[in-house]
C-alpha positions, 0 to 999 in steps of 0.5 A: 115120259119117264118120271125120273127124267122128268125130275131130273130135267126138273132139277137140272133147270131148277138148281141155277133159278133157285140160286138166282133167288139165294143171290137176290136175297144175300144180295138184297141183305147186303145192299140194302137195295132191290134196283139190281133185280128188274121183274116188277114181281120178284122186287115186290117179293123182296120188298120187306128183306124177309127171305122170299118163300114167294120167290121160291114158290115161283120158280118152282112153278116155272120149272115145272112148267118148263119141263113139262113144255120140254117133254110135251112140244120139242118147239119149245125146249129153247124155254128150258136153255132161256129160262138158265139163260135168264139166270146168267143174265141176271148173275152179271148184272147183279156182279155189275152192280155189286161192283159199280152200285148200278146193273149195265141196262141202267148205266146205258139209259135204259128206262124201267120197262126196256130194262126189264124186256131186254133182261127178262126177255130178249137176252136171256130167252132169244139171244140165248134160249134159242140158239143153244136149243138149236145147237143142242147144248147139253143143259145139264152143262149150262146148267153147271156152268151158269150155277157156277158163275152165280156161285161166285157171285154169290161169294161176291155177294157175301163178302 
């Protein structure tokens, strides 16, 4: 494994998880409430509305962790297409619930543990991860796609 393709992998799936954590906090700021984010953690990192180093250590720790699995077990470059996934997942329900004060999983019933199964787990990793791994989707592509989609939320957001 090459150093420079490790970083760029790093990167490619860095840039929309790191926007993500930019999106929460402006949004967070904004609001004035944390119910759009679902992740126990992530809630308890931006329960003070300081800007959340934590959050940004973290997602660089996942990163690296996935880049690794992307390069070391090919089984698991679905982890990598997810983890974007994830974000998308977590741009529209933030878009949604800047719109109508509530995230889609919440205004369908659901309670706080499925919420987060469906949106940190199921929607994101399998309903998204695996399928474009298996179509081999360029990631560099979803990538730009899904930061291009939390870039407007983000515009939202500081509106």
């Amino acid at each position: 494994m090459h150093l420079r393709r490790f970083l760029l992998l790093f990167f490619i799936l860095l840039i929309p998880n790191l926007l993500r954590q930019i999106v929460y906090y402006f949004t967070a700021l904004h609001t004035g409430s944390l119910a759009f984010i679902a992740s126990f953690e992530t809630q308890s990192i931006y329960a003070s509305f300081a800007f959340p180093w934590l959050g940004l250590g973290e997602e660089i720790l996942i990163g690296l962790l996935y880049t690794s699995l992307y390069f070391l077990f090919p089984f698991s470059r679905f982890l990598a297409y997810g983890w974007i996934g994830d974000a998308l997942i977590d741009f529209l329900s933030v878009f949604f619930f800047l719109l109508f004060g509530i995230t889609p999983l919440a205004a369908l019933g659901f309670g706080p543990i499925l919420h987060f199964v469906l949106r940190e787990m199921v929607l994101g990793y399998v309903c998204l991860g695996i399928p474009l791994a298996y179509f081999k989707v360029r990631l560099s592509f979803w990538s730009l796609l899904v930061s291009a989609v939390g870039a407007l939320v983000l515009l939202v957001a500081l509106l």
